[in-house]
C-alpha positions as CSV (number, residue, x, y, z in Angstrom):
1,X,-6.3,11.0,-6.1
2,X,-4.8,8.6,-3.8
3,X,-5.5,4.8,-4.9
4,X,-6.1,1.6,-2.6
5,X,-4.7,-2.1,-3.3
6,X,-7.3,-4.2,-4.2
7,X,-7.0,-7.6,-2.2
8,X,-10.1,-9.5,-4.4
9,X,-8.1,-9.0,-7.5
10,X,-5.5,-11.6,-8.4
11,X,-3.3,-8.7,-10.8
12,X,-2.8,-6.8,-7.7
13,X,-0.3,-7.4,-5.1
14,X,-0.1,-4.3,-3.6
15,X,-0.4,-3.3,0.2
16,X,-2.9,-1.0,1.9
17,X,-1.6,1.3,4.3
18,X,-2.4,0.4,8.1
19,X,-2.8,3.7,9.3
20,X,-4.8,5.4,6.3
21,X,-5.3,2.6,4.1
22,X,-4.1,4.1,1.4
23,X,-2.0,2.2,-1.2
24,X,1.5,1.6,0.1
25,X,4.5,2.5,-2.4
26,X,6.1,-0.4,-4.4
27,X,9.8,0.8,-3.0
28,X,8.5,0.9,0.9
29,X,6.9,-2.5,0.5
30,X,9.7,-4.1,-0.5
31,X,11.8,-2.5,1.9
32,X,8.9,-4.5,4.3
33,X,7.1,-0.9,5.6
34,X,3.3,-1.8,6.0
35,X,3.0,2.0,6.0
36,X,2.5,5.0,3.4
37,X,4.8,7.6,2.9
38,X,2.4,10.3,4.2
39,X,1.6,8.4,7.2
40,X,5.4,7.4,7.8
């Protein structure tokens, strides 16, 4: 099961995918990718 970043929470920090909206990877975030790896 493929999780989502939750923007309403203040713990999370994560990114949503912009294609899928599936949560993006920790390493491609940082590297300033706004997509997931499936979606490339």
């Amino acid at each position: 099961m493929r999780s989502f970043a939750d923007p309403f929470a203040g713990e999370d920090d994560g990114a949503n995918c912009l294609r899928c909206g599936y949560l993006v990877e920790a390493a491609r975030e940082k590297r300033g990718l706004l997509t997931c790896a499936a979606c490339g």
